[in-house]
C-alpha positions as a printed NumPy array, in Angstrom:
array([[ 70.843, -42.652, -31.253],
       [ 68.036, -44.581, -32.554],
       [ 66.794, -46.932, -35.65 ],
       [ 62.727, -45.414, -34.716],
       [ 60.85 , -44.242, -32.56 ],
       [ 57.681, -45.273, -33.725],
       [ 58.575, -48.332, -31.778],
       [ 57.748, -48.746, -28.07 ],
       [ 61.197, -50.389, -27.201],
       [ 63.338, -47.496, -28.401],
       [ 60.51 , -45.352, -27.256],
       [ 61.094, -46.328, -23.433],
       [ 64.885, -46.264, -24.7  ],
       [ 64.362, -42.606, -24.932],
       [ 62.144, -41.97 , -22.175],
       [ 64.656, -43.534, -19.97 ],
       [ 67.645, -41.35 , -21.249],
       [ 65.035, -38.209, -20.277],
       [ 64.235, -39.432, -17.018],
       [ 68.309, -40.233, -15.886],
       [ 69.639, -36.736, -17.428],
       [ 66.977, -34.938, -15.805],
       [ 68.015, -36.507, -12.343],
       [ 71.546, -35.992, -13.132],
       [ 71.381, -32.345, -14.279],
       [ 72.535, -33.451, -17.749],
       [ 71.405, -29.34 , -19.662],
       [ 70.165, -31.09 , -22.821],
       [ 69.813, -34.325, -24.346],
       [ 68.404, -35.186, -27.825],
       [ 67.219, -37.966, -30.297],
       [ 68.186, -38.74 , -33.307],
       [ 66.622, -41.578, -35.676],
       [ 69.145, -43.043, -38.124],
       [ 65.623, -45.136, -39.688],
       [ 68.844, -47.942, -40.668],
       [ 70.593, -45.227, -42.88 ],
       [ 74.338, -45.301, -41.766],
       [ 75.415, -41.97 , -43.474],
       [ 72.268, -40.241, -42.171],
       [ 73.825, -41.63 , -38.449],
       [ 77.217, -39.703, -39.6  ],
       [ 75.195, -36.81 , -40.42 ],
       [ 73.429, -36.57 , -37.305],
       [ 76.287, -37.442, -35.007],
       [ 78.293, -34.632, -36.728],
       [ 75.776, -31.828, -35.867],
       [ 75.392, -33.597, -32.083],
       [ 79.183, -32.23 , -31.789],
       [ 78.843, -29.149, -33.581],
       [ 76.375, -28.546, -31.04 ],
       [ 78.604, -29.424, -27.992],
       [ 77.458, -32.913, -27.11 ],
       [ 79.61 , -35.064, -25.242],
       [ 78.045, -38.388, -24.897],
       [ 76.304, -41.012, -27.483],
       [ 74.356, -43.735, -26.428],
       [ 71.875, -46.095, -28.518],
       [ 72.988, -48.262, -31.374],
       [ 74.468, -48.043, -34.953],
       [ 71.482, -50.115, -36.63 ],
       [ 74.622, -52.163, -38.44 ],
       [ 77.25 , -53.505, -36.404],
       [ 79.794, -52.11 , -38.853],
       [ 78.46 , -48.714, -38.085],
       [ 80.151, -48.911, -34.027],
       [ 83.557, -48.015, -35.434],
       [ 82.478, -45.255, -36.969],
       [ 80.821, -43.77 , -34.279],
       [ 83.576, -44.727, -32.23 ],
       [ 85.891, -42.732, -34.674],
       [ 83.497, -39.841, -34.395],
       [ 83.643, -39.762, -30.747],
       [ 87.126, -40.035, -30.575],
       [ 87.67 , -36.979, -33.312],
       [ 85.367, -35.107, -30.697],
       [ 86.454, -35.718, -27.084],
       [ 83.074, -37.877, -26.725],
       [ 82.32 , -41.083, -24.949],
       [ 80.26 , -43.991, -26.494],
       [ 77.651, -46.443, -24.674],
       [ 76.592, -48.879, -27.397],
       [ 73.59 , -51.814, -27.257],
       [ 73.164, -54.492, -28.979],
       [ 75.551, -54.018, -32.125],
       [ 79.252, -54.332, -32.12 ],
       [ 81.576, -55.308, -35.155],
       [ 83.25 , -58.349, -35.544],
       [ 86.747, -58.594, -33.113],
       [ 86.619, -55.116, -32.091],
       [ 86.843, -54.915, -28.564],
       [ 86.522, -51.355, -26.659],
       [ 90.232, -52.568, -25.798],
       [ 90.517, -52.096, -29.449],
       [ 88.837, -48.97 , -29.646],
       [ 90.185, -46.721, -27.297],
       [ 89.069, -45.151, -23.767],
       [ 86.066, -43.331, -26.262],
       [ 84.175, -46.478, -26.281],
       [ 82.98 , -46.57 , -22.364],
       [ 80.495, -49.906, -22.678],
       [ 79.005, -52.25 , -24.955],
       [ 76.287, -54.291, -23.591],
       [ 73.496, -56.841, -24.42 ],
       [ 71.459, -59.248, -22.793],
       [ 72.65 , -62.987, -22.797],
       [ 70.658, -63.708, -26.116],
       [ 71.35 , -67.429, -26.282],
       [ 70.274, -68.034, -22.248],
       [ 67.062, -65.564, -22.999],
       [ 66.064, -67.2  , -26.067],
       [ 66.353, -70.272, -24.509],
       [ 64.327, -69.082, -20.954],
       [ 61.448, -67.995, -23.328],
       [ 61.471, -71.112, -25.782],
       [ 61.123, -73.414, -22.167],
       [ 58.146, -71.503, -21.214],
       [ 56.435, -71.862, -24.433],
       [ 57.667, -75.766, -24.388],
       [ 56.101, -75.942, -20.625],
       [ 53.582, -74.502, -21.513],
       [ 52.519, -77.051, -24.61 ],
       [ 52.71 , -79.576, -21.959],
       [ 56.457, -80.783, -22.936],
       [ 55.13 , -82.159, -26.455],
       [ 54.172, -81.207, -29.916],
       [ 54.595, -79.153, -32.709],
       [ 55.972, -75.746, -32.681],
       [ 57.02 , -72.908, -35.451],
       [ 59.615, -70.284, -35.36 ],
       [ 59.715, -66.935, -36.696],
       [ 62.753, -65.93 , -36.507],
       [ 64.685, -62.019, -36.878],
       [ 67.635, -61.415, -39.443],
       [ 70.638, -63.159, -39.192],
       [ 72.797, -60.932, -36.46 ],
       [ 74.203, -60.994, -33.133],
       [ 70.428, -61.24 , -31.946],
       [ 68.716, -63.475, -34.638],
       [ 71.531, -66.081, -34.778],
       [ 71.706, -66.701, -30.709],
       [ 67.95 , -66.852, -29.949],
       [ 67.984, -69.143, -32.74 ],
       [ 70.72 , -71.486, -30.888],
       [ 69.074, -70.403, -27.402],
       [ 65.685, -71.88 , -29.039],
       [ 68.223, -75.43 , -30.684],
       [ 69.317, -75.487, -26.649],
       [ 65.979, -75.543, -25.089],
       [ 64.967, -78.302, -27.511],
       [ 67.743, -80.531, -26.653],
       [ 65.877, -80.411, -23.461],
       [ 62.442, -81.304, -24.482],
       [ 63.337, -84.236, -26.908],
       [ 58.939, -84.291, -27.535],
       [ 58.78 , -81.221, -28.779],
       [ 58.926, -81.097, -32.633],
       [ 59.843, -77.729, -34.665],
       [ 57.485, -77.692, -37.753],
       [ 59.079, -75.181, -39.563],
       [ 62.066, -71.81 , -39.17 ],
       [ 61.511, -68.944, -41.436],
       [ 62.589, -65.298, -41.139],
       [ 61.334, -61.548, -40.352],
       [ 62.315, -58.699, -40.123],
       [ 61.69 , -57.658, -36.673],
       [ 58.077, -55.835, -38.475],
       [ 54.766, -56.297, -37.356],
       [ 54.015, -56.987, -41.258],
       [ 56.549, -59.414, -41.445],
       [ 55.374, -61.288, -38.91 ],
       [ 51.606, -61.889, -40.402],
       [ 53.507, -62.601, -44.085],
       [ 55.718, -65.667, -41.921],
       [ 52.821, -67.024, -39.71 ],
       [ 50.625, -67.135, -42.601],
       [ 52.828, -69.384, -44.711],
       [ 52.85 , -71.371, -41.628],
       [ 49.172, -71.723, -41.41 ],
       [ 48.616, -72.326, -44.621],
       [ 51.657, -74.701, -44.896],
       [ 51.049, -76.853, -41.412],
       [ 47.397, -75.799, -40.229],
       [ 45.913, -78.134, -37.226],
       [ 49.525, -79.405, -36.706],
       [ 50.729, -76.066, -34.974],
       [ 50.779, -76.491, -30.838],
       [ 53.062, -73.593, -30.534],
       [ 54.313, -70.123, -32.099],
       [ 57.783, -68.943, -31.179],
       [ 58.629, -65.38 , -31.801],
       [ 61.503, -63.735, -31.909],
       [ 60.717, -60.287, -31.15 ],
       [ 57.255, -58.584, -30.306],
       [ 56.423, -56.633, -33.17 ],
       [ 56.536, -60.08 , -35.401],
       [ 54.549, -61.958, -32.62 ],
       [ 51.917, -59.036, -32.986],
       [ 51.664, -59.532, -36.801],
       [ 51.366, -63.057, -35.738],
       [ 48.926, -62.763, -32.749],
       [ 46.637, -61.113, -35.73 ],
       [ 47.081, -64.424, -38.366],
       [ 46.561, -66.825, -35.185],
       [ 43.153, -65.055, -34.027],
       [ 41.726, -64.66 , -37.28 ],
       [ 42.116, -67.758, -37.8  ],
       [ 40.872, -69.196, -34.332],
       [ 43.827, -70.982, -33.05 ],
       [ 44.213, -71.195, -29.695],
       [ 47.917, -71.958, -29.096],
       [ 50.067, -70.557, -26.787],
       [ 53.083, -68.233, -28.232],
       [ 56.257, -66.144, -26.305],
       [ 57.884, -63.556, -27.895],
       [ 60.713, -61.123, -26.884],
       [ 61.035, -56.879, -26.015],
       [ 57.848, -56.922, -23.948],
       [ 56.079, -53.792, -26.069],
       [ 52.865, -52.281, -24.386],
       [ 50.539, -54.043, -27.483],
       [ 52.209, -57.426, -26.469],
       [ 52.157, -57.053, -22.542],
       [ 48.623, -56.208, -22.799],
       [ 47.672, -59.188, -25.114],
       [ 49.803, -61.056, -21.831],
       [ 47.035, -59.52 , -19.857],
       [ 44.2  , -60.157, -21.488],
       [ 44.711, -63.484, -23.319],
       [ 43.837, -66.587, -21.772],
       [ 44.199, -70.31 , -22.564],
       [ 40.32 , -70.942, -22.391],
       [ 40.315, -71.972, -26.105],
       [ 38.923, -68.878, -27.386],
       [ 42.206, -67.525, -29.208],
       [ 45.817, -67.759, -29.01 ],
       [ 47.432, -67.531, -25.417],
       [ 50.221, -65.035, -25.772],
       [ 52.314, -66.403, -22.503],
       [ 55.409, -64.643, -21.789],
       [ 57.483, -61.903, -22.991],
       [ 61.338, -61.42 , -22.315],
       [ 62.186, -58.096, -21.918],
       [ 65.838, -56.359, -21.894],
       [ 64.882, -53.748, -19.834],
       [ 65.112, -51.518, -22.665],
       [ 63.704, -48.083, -20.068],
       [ 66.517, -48.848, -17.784],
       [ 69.362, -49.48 , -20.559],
       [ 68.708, -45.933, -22.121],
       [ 69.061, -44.49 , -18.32 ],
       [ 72.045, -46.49 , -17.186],
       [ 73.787, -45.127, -20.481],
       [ 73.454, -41.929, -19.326],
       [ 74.704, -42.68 , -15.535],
       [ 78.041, -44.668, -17.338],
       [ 78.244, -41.108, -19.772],
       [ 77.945, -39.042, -16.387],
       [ 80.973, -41.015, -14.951],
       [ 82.888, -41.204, -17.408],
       [ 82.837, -37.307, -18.002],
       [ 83.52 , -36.948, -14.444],
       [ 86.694, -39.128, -14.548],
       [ 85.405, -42.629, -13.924],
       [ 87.362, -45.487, -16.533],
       [ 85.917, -48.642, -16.512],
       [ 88.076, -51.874, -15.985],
       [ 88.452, -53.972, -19.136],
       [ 85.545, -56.585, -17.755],
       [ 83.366, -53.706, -17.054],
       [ 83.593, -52.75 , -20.47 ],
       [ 81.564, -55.754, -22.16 ],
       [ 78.663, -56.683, -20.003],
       [ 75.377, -58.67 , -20.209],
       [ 73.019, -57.029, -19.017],
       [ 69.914, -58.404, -16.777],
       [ 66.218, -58.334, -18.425],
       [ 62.869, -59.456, -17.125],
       [ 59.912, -62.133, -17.882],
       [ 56.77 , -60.558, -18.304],
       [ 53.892, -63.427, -17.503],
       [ 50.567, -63.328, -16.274],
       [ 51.296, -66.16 , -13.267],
       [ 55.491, -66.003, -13.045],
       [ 55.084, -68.685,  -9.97 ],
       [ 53.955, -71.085, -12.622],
       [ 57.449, -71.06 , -14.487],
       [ 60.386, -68.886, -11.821],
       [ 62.566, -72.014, -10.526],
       [ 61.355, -74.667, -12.719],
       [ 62.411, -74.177, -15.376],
       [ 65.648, -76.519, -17.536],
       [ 67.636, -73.462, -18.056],
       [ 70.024, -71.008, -16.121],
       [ 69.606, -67.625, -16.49 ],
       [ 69.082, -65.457, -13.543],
       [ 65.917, -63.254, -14.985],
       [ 63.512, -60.707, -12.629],
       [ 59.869, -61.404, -13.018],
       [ 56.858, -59.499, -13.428],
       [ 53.081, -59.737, -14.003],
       [ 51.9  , -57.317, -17.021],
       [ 50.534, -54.161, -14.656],
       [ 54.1  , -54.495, -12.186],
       [ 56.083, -54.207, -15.837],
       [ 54.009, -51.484, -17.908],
       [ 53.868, -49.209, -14.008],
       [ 57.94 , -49.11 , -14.492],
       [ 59.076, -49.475, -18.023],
       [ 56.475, -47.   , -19.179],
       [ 55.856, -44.813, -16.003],
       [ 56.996, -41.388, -17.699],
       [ 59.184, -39.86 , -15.706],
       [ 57.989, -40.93 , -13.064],
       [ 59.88 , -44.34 , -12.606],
       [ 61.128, -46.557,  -9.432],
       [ 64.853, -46.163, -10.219],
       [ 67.509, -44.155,  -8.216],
       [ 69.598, -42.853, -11.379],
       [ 71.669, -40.464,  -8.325],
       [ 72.253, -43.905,  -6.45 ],
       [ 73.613, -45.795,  -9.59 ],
       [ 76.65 , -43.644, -10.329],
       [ 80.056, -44.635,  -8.689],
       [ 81.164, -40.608,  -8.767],
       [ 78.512, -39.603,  -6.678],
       [ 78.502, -42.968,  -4.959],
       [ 81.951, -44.212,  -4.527],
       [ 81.129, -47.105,  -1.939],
       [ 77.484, -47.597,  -2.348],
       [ 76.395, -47.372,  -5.787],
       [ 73.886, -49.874,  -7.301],
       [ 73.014, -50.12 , -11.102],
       [ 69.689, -51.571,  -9.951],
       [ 70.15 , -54.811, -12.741],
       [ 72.303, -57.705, -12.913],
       [ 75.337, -57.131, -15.214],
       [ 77.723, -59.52 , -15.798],
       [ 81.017, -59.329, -17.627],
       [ 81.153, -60.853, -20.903],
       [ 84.167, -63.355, -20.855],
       [ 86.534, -64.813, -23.701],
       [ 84.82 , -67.833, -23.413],
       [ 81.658, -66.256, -24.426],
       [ 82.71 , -64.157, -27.563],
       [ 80.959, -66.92 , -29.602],
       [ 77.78 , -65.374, -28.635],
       [ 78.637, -62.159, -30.511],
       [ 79.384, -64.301, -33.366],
       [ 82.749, -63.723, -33.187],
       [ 84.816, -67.021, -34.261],
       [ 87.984, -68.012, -35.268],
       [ 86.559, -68.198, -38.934],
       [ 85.711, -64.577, -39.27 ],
       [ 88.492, -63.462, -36.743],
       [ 90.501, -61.052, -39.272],
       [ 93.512, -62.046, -40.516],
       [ 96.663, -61.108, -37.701],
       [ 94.368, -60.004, -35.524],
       [ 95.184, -60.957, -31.629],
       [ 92.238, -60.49 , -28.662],
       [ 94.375, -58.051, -26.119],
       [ 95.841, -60.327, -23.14 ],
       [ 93.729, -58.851, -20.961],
       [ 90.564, -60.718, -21.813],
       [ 93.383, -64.139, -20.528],
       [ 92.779, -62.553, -16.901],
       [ 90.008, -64.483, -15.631],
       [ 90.663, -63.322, -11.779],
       [ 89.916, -59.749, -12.85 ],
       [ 86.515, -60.558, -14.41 ],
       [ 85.589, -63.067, -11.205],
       [ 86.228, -59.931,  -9.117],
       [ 84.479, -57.602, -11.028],
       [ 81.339, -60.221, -11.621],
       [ 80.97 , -60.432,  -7.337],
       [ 81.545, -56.269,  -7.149],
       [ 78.514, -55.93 ,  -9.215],
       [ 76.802, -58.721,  -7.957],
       [ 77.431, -57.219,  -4.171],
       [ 76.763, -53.967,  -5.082],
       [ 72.942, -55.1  ,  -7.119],
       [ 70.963, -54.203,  -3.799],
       [ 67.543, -52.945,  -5.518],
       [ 65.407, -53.924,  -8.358],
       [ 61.698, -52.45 ,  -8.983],
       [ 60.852, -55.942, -10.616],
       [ 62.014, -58.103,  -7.195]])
C-alpha cells in the first residue's frame, strides 16, 4: 500500500516486498496506489480481502488513515506493518494484536546527521537555506533535527525556511524564491527530501552556483548527481543523501507479516521501532566518526548503495535468515532497530497538548527493563549488513 509508484523510494518499497515474498513462498502479493486519496485506500484494501489477502504493509498517506486500516484488518483476520504514519496517541497497544509494527527512522537524529554534513562541509560557517516538507511526523522533526545541528555550529547562519511538498516541482518553485530573494549570500542548500533537492539541483545549476546541498531518501537521480557532482566550482556539489533503507523496509514487512501468520506476537517494545538507514556519500571516511551528532548510520559510496537498494531481485539480503519462525535462535533483521521509548513519543509529535482528552499511554510503555532487553536482543542478534 502505496501513495505512487512513479517514485523511486516506494518503487524499491515494492521491489523489496517482491523480492522477500518470493523467498518466503508468499503465492501472491500486489500493489496498490492510494495517489493520497483515503477512500480510494478503503476501496482498495476492501477488494485485497475479498481476494484473500492476509497481510498489509506500506503507509496510509495521512496518519489518520492507520486506524482505519487497522479497523479493516481487524474486520478481516489481517495483520498490519505500517511506515512512517501513525495517528496521534494510538499505540498498536491501542490497536489490537492486528497492528504487528509501526516503524520509522529516527527523523530528528537523521535530519540532524545530514544537516552536519552539509555544515562540515561549508567549512563550519555561512549561510544556508532550507526547503523544508509539510508539516508531519517527518517535516516537523528534520526541521528540529536541522534547529539541533545548528546549536552545534553557532557560524552557520540559516537565510531563510520555506516549504514543499515533497515534489520535484516544488522544489525549483522554493529554491527559486531563494535565489532570487538571497542570491550570492547562499553557501548551502538543505533539502528535505530528494525529489525537492532535484527540483533544486536544476534552479542551482542553471544558475551556476556551486554550493554544496544534502538531501534525504537517496533516489537513483540524486545518488547519481552524488556520483557525478564535484566541488570543483563548476555547479552545485550534491554531498550526501540519507536514506531509510526504503528496499529493505518493504522486505522486512513481509518477514514480520510471515511471522506473525505463523504465530509469532511481538513484545510491546518490538512493536514501535526506529529503524536503521544509510548515508550515501561519495568519500564516507571524510564525515563517519566525526561528526557532532549520535546516530548510529551504515555508510555507502553511490555504486555500493544503487548495487543493493536497486539490484532487482537480485539483492544481498537473507529474507529466510531474518524471520524468528524459521530462525528461532539465530535470526538477524540485517538493520539496526531500536525500540521507540516513552521518552521519545515527542518525536511522533505526540504531546501532552494534543494527547486526547482521558486518554492514558498503557503501563506498559512505564517498563523500561523490557525495552533495554529487547534493544540488546536486536542489537545481538544484527550480525549482517550489505552496507558494512
Amino acid at each position: 500500500m502505496v501513495t505512487t509508484l512513479q517514485n523511486d523510494q516506494w518503487q524499491a518499497f515494492a521491489n523489496g516486498v517482491q523480492e522477500a515474498a518470493n523467498a518466503l513462498g508468499a503465492p501472491d502479493s500486489d500493489y496498490k496506489q492510494n495517489q493520497g486519496q483515503q477512500q480510494k485506500m478503503v476501496s482498495q484494501l476492501s477488494t485485497a480481502f475479498t481476494k484473500g489477502y492476509n497481510a498489509i504493509c506500506g503507509t496510509p498517506y495521512q496518519a489518520s488513515g492507520v486506524p482505519t486500516v487497522v479497523r479493516k484488518c481487524k474486520q478481516n483476520d489481517a495483520g498490519f506493518v505500517d511506515f512512517w504514519n501513525i495517528a496521534k496517541w494510538y499505540t498498536p497497544l491501542d490497536a489490537g494484536e492486528n497492528f504487528i509494527q509501526y516503524q520509522i527512522p529516527a527523523v530528528a537524529k537523521t535530519g540532524q546527521l545530514t544537516a552536519e554534513i552539509l555544515f562540515e562541509e561549508m567549512g563550519g560557517e555561512g549561510n544556508f537555506v532550507h526547503i523544508t516538507g509539510p508539516h508531519g511526523v517527518t517535516g516537523r522533526n528534520r526541521n528540529i533535527g536541522v534547529e539541533n545541528a545548528m546549536k552545534k555550529y553557532p557560524d552557520i547562519n540559516k537565510l531563510g525556511m520555506q516549504p514543499g511538498d515533497w515534489s520535484r516541482p516544488s522544489g525549483r518553485k522554493v529554491m527559486s524564491s531563494f535565489v532570487s530573494k538571497y542570491g550570492d549570500k547562499i553557501d548551502g542548500v538543505y533539502c528535505q527530501n530528494d525529489a525537492m533537492g532535484l527540483g533544486a539541483y536544476t534552479i542551482l545549476k542553471n544558475n551556476d552556483m556551486s554550493v554544496p546541498m544534502v538531501g534525504y531518501d537517496g533516489p537513483k537521480d540524486a545518488v547519481n548527481n552524488i556520483k557525478s557532482t564535484s566541488a570543483d566550482g563548476d555547479g552545485p556539489n550534491w554531498v550526501a543523501s540519507f536514506s531509510a533503507k526504503t528496499f529493505w523496509q518493504g522486505g522486512y514487512a513481509v518477514v514480520e507479516a510471515f511471522d506473525w501468520l505463523n504465530g509469532w506476537r511481538p513484545t510491546v517494545p518490538e512493536r514501535m521501532m526506529w529503524g536503521g538507514g544509510v548515508v550515501v556519500t561519495s568519500d564516507p571516511s571524510k564525515y563517519r566518526g566525526k561528526l557532532k551528532t549520535e546516530f548510529d548510520a551504515s555508510w555507502s559510496k553511490p555504486d555500493d548503495y544503487l548495487s543493493v537498494a536497486y539490484s532487482d531481485g537480485k539483492s544481498p539480503y537473507d529474507w529466510k535468515k531474518m524471520s524468528r519462525t524459521l530462525n528461532p535462535d539465530g535470526w538477524d533483521p540485517q538493520n539496526k532497530l531500536v525500540p521507540i521509548r516513552k521518552d521519545e513519543f515527542n518525536q511522533l509529535n505526540w504531546t501532552e497538548s494534543n494527547k486526547p482528552s482521558g486518554y492514558s499511554l498503557p503501563d506498559a510503555y512505564s517498563e523500561s527493563g523490557t525495552f533495554d532487553d529487547v534493544e540488546q536482543r536486536y542489537a545481538k542478534h544484527h550480525e549482517t549488513d550489505p552496507y558494512q
